[in-house]
C-alpha atoms as an extended CHARMM CRD file, in Angstrom:
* protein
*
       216  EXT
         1         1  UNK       CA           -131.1450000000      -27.3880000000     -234.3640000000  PROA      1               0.0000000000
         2         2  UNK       CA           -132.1550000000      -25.5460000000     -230.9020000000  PROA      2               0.0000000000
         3         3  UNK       CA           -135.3490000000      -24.6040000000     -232.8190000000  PROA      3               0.0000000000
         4         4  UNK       CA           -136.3370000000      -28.1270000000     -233.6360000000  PROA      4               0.0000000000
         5         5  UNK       CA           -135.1220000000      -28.9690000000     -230.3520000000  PROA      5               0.0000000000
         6         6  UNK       CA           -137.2990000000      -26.3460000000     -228.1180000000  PROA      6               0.0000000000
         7         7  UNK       CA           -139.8200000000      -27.4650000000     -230.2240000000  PROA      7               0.0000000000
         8         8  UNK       CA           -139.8610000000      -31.2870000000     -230.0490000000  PROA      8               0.0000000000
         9         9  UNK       CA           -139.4890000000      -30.7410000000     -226.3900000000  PROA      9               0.0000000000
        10        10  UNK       CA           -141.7070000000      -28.0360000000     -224.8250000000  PROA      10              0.0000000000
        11        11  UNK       CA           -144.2010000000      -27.7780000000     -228.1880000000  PROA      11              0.0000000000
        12        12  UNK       CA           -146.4320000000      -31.0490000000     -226.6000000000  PROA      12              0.0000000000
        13        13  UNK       CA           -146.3810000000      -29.8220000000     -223.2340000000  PROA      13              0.0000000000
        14        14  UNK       CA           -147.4810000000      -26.1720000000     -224.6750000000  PROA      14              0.0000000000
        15        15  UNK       CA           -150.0100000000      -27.6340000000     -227.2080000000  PROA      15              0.0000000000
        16        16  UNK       CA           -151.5900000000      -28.8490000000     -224.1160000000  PROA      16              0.0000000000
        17        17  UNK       CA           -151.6580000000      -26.3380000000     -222.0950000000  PROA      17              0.0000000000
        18        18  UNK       CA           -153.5470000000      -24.3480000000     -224.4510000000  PROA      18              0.0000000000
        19        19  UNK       CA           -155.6780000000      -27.2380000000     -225.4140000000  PROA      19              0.0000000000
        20        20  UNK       CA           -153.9680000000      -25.9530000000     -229.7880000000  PROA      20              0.0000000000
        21        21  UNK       CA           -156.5870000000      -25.8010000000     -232.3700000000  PROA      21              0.0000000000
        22        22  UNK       CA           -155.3690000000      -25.6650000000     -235.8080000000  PROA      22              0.0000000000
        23        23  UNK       CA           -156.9100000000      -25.2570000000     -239.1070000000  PROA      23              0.0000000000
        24        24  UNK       CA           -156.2130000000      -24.3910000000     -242.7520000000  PROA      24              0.0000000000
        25        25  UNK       CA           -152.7300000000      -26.3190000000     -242.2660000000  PROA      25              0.0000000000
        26        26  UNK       CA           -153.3860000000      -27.3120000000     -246.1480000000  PROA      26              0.0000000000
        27        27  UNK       CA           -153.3970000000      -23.6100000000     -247.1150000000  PROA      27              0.0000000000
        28        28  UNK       CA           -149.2650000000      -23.4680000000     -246.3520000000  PROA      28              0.0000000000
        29        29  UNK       CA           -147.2670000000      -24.3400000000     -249.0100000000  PROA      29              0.0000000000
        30        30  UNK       CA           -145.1630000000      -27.4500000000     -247.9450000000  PROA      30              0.0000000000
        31        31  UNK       CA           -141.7990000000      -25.9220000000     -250.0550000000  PROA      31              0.0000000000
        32        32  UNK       CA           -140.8480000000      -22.4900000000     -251.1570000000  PROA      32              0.0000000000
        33        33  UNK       CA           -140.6570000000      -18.8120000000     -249.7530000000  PROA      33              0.0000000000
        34        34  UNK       CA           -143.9340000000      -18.3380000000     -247.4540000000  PROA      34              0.0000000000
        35        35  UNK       CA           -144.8590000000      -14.9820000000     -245.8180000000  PROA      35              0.0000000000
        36        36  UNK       CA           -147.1140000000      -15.4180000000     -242.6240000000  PROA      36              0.0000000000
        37        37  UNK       CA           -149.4090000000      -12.3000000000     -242.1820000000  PROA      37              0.0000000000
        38        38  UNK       CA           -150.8010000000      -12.6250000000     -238.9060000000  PROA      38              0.0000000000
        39        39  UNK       CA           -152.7870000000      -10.1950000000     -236.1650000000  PROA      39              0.0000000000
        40        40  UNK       CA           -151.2470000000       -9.8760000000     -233.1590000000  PROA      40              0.0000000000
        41        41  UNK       CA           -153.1270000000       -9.7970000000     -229.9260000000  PROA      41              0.0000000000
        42        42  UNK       CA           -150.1080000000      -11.3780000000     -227.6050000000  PROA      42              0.0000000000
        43        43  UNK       CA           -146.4910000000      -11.7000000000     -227.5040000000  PROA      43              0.0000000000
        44        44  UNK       CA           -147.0660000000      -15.4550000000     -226.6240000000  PROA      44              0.0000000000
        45        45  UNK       CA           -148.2070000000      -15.2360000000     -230.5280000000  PROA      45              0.0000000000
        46        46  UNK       CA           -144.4680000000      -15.6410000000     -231.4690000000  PROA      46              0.0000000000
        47        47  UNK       CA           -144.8370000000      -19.0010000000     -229.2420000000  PROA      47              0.0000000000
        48        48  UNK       CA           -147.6420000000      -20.6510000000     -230.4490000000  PROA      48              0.0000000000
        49        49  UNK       CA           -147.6980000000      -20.1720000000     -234.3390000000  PROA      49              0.0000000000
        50        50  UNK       CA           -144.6820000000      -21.8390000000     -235.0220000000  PROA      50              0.0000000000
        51        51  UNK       CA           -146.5790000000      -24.8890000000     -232.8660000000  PROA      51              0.0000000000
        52        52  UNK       CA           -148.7870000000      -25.0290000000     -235.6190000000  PROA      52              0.0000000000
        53        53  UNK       CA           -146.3820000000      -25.0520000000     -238.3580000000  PROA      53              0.0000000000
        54        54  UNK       CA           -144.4640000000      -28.0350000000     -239.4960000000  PROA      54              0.0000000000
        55        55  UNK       CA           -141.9330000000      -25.5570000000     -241.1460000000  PROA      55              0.0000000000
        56        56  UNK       CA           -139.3930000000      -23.4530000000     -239.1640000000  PROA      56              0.0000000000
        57        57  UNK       CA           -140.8990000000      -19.9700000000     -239.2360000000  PROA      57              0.0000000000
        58        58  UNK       CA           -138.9160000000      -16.3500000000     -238.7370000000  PROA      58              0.0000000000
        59        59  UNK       CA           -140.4620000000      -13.4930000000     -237.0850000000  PROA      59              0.0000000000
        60        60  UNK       CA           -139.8570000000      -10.0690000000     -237.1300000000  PROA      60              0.0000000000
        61        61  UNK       CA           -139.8250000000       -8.8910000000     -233.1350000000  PROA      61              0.0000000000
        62        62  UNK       CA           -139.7190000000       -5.2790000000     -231.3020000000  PROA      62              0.0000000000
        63        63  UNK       CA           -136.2210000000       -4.8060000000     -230.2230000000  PROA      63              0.0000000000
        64        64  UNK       CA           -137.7270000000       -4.7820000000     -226.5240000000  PROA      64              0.0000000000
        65        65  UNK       CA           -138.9980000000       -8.7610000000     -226.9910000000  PROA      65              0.0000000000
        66        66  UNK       CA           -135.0630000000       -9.4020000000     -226.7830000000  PROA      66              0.0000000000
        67        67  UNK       CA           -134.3990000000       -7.4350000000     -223.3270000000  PROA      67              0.0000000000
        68        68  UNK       CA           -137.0830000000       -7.3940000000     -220.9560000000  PROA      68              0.0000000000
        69        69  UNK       CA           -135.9430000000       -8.9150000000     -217.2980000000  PROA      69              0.0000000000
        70        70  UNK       CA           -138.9710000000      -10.5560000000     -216.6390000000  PROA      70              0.0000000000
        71        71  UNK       CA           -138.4070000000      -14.5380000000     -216.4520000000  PROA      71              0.0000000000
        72        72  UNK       CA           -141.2140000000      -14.5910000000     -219.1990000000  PROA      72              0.0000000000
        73        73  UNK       CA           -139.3820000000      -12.0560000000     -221.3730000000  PROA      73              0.0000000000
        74        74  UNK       CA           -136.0780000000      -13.5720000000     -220.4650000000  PROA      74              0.0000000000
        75        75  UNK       CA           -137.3700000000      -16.9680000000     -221.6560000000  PROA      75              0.0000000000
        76        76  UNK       CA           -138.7900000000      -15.1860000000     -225.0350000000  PROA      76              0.0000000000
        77        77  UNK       CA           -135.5110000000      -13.3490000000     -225.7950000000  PROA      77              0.0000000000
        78        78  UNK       CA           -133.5270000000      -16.5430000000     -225.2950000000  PROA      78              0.0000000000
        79        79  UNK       CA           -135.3390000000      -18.4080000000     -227.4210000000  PROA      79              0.0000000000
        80        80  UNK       CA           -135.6640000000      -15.9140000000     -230.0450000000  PROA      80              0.0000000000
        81        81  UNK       CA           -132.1990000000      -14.9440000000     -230.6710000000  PROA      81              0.0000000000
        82        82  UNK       CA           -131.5180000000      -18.7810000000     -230.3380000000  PROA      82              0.0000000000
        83        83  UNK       CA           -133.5810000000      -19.4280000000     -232.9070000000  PROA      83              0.0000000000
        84        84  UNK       CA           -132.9220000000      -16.5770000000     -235.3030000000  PROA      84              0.0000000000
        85        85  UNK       CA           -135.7240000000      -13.8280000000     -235.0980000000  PROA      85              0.0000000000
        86        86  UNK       CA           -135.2680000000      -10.2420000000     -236.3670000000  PROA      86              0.0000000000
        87        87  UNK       CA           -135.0700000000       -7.8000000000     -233.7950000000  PROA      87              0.0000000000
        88        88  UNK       CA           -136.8250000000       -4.3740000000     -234.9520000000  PROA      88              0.0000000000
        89        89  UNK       CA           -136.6800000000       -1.0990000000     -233.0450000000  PROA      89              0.0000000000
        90        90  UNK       CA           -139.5370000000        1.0020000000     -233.2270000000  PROA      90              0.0000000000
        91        91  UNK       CA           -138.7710000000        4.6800000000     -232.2240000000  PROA      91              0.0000000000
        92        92  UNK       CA           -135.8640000000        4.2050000000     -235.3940000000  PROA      92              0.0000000000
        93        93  UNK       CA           -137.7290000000        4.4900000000     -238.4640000000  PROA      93              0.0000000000
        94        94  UNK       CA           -134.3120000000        3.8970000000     -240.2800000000  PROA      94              0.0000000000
        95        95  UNK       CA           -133.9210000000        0.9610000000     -237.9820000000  PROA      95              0.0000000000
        96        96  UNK       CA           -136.9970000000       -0.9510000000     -238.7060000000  PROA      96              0.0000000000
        97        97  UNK       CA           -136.7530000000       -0.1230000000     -242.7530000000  PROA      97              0.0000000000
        98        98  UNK       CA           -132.9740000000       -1.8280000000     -242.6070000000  PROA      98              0.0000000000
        99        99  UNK       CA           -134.6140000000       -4.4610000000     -240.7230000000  PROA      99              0.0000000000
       100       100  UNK       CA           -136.3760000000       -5.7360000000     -243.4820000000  PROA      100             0.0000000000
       101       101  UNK       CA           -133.6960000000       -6.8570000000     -245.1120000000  PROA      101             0.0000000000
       102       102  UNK       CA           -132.4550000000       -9.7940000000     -243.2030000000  PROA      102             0.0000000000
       103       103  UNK       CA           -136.3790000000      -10.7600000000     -243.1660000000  PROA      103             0.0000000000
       104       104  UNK       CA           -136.3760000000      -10.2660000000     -247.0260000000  PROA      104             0.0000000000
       105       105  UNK       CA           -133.1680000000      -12.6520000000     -247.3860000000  PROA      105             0.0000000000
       106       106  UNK       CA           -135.2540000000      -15.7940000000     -245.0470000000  PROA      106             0.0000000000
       107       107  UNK       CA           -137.6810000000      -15.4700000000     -248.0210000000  PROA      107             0.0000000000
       108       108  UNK       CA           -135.1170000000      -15.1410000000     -250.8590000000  PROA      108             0.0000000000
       109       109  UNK       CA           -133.8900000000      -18.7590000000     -249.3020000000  PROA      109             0.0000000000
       110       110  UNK       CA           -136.9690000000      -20.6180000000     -249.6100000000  PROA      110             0.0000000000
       111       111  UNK       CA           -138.3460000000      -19.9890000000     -245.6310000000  PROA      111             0.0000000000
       112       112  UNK       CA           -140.8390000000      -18.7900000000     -244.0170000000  PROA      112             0.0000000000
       113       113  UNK       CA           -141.1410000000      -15.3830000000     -242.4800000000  PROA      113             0.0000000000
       114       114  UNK       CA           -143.8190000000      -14.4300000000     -240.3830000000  PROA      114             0.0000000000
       115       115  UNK       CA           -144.6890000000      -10.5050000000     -239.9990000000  PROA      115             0.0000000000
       116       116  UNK       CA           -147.5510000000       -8.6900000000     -237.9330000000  PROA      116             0.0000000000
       117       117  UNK       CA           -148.8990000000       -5.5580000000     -240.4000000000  PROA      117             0.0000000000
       118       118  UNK       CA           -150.4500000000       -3.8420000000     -237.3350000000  PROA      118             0.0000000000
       119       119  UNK       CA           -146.9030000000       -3.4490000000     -236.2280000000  PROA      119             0.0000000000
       120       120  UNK       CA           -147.6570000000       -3.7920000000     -232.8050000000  PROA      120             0.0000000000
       121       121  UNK       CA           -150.2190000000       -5.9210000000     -229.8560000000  PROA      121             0.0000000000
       122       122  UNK       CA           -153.9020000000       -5.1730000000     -230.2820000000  PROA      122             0.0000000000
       123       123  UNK       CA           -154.6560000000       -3.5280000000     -226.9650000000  PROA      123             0.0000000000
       124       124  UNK       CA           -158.3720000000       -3.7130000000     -226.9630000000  PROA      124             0.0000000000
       125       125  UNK       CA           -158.7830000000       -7.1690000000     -229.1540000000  PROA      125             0.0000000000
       126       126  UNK       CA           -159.4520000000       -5.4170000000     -232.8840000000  PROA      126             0.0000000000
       127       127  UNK       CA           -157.4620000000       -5.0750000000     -236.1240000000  PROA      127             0.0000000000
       128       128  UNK       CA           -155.9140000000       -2.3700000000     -237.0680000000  PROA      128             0.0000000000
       129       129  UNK       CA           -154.6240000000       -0.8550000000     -240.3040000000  PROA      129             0.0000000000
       130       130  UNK       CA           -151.3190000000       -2.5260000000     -241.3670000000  PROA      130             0.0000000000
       131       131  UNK       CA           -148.1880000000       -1.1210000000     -241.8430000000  PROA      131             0.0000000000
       132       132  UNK       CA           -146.9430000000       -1.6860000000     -245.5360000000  PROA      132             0.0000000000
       133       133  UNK       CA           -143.3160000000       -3.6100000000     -244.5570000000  PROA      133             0.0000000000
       134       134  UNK       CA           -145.3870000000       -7.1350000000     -245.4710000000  PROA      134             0.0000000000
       135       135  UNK       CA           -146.3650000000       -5.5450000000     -248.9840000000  PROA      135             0.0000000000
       136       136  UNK       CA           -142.9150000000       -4.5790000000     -249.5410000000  PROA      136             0.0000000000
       137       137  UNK       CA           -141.6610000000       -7.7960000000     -248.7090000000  PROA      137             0.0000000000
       138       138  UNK       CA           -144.4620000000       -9.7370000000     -250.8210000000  PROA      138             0.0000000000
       139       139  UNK       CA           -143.3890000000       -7.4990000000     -253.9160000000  PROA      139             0.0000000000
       140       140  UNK       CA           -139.4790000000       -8.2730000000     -253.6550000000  PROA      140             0.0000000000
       141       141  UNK       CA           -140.1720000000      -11.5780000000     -252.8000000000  PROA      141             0.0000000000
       142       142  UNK       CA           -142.4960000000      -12.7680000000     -254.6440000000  PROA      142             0.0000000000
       143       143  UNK       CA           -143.4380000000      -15.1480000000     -251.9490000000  PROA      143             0.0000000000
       144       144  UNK       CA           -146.9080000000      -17.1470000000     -251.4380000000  PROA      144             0.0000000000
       145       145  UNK       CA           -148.9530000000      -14.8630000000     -248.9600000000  PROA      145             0.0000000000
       146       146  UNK       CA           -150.6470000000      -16.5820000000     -246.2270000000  PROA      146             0.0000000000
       147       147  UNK       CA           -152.9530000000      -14.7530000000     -244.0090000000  PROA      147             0.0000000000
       148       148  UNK       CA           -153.1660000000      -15.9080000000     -240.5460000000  PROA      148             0.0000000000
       149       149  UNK       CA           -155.1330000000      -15.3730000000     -237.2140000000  PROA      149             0.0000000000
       150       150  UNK       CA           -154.5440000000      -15.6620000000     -233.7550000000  PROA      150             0.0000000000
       151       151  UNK       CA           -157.2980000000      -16.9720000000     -231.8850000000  PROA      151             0.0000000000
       152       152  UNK       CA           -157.6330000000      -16.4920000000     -227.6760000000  PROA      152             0.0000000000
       153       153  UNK       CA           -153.8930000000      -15.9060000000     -226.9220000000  PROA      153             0.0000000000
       154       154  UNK       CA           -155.2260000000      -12.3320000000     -225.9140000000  PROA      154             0.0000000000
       155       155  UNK       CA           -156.4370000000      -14.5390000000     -222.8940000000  PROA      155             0.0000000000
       156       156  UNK       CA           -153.0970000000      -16.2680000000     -222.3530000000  PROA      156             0.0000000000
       157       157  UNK       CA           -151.3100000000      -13.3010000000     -222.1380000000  PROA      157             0.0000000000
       158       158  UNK       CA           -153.0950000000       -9.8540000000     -222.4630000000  PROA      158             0.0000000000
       159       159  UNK       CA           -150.5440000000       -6.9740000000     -223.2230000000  PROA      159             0.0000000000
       160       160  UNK       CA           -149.9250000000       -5.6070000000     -219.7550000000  PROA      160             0.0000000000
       161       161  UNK       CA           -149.8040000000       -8.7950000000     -217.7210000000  PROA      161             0.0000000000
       162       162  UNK       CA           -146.9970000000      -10.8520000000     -216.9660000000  PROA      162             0.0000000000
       163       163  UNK       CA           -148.2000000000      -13.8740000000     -216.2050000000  PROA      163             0.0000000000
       164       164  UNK       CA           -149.5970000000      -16.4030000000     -218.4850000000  PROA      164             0.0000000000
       165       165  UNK       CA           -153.3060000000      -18.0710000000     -217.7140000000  PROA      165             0.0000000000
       166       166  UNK       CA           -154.9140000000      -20.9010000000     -219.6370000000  PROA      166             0.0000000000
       167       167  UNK       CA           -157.0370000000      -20.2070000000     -222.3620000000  PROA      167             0.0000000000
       168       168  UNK       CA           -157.8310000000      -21.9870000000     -226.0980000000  PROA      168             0.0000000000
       169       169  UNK       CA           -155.7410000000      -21.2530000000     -228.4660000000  PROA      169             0.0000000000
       170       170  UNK       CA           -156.8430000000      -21.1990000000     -231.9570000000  PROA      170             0.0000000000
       171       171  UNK       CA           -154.3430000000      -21.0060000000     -235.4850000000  PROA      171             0.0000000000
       172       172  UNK       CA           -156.1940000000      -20.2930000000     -238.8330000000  PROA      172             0.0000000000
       173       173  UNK       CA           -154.5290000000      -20.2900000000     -241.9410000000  PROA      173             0.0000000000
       174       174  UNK       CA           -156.2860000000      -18.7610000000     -244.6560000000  PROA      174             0.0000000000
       175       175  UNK       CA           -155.7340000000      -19.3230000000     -248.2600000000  PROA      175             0.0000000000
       176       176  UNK       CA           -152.5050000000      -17.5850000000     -249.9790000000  PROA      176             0.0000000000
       177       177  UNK       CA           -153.7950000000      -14.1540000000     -251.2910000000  PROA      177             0.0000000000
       178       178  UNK       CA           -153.3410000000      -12.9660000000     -254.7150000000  PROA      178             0.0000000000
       179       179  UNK       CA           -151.3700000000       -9.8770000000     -254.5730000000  PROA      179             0.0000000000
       180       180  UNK       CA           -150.4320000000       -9.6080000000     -258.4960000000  PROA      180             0.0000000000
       181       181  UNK       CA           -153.2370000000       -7.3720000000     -259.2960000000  PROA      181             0.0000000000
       182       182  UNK       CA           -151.0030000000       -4.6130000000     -257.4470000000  PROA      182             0.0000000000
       183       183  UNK       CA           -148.3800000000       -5.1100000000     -259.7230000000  PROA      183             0.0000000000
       184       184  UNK       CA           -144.7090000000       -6.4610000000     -258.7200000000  PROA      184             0.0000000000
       185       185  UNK       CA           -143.0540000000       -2.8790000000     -257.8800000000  PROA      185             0.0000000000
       186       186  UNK       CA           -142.1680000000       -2.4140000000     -254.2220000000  PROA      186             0.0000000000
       187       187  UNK       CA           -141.0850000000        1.0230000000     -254.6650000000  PROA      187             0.0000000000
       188       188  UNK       CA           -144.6140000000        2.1700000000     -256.1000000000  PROA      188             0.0000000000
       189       189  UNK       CA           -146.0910000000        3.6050000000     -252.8210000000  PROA      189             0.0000000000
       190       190  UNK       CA           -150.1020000000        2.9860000000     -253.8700000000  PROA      190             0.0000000000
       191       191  UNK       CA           -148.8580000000       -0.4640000000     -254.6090000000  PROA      191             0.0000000000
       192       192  UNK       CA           -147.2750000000       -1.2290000000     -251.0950000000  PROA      192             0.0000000000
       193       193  UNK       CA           -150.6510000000        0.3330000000     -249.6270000000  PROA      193             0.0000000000
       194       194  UNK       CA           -152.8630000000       -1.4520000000     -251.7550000000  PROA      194             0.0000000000
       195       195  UNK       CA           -151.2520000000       -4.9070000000     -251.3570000000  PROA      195             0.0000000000
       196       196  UNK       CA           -150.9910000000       -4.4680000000     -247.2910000000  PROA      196             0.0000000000
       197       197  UNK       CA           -154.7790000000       -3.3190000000     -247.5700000000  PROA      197             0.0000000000
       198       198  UNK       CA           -155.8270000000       -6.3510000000     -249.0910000000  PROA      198             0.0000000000
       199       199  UNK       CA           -153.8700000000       -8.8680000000     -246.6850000000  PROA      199             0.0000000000
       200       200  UNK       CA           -155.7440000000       -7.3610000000     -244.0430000000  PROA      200             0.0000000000
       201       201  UNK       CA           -158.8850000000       -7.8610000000     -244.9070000000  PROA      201             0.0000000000
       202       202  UNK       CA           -158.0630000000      -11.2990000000     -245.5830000000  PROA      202             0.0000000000
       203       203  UNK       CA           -157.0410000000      -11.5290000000     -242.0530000000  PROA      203             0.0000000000
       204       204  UNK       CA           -160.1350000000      -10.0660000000     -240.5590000000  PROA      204             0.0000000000
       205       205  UNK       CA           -162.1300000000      -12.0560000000     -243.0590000000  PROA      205             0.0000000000
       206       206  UNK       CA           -160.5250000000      -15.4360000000     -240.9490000000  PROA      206             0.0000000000
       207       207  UNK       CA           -159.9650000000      -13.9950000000     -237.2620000000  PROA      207             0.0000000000
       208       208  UNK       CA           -163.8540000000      -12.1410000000     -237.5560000000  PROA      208             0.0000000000
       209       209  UNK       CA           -162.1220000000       -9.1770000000     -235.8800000000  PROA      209             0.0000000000
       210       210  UNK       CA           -163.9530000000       -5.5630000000     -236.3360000000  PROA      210             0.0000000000
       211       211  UNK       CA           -161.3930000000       -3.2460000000     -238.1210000000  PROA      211             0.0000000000
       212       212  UNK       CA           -160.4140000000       -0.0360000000     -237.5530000000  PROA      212             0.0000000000
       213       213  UNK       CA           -159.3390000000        2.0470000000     -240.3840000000  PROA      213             0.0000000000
       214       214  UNK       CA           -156.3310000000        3.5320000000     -238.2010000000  PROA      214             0.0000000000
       215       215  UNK       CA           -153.0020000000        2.6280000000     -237.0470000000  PROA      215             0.0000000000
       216       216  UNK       CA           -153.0170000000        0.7750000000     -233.8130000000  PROA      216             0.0000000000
């Protein structure tokens, strides 16, 4: 209820703000479990996709999303653990692998989840090799895979600043991508890096981002 309510009553004044451009709505499946692959060139991401969506989305966050001081970072953790997001820490490998599990379960209830492969921001704008958590949870899931890209909220917030500035925002959905050709095993490792390889490029086929065969 406080996510439809945040929504309903700051989503208008944000859409504007950002003068929100959305396409591919069509290519998100109106009912049943939906994983969101999406670059991630801002932490204002986590605030604008779900603006785009007319399902309530989950999102996997670093742990440090939910404790910064900053009013901006205040506002984000708020609203996050208000609204259910995973929190993830990084420097725990153990952590973040257990942390898929709650994410997993939003998908095993029919939801969407949205997850960033890179892992982390995009410091200098490009996409980076993903991590394979989103394979893993495509496999056990079974889930339609949706690629996504973030368009200009880079500009809103670059990593580093703390203060937003107005820029376009763009949201491209891509169509769901076929991932059966890897087979349906999540434990088979050349499966997990497979699958994650070929989300990405569907990403960078939509956001036109140069890749960079690396992790960020």
């Amino acid at each position: 209820m406080l996510y439809d309510f945040i929504k309903s009553a700051m989503g208008p004044v944000l859409r504007a703000a950002v003068r929100l451009e959305v396409h591919g709505q069509e290519n998100v499946p109106a009912n049943g479990p939906v994983l969101l692959a999406s670059n991630h060139l801002s932490i204002v991401d986590s605030t604008f996709l779900p603006l785009a969506m007319s399902r309530p989305v989950t999102f996997m966050a670093k742990a440090e999303y939910f404790t910064g001081r900053h009013p901006l970072y205040r506002f984000t953790s708020w609203f996050m653990s208000s609204s259910g997001q995973v929190p993830v820490d990084r420097n725990n490998q153990r952590a973040a692998v257990a942390a898929l599990e709650p994410c997993l379960r939003v998908l095993e209830s029919g939801g969407v989840f949205c997850i960033y492969p890179e892992g982390t921001r995009s410091l200098d704008g490009r996409l980076y090799r993903g991590r394979t958590g989103a394979a893993w949870l495509a496999l056990n899931s079974g889930a339609a895979v949706v690629p996504v890209a973030m368009v200009g909220t880079g500009k809103v917030l670059p990593p580093g600043r703390t203060v937003p500035r107005p820029a376009k925002v763009k949201v491209i959905f891509g169509k769901p991508v076929d991932l059966s050709v890897h087979g349906t095993d999540p434990s088979n490792a050349r499966a997990r890096r497979a699958a994650t390889d070929t989300v990405t490029a569907a990403i960078a086929a939509i956001s036109g981002q140069e890749y960079v065969p690396r992790y960020a």
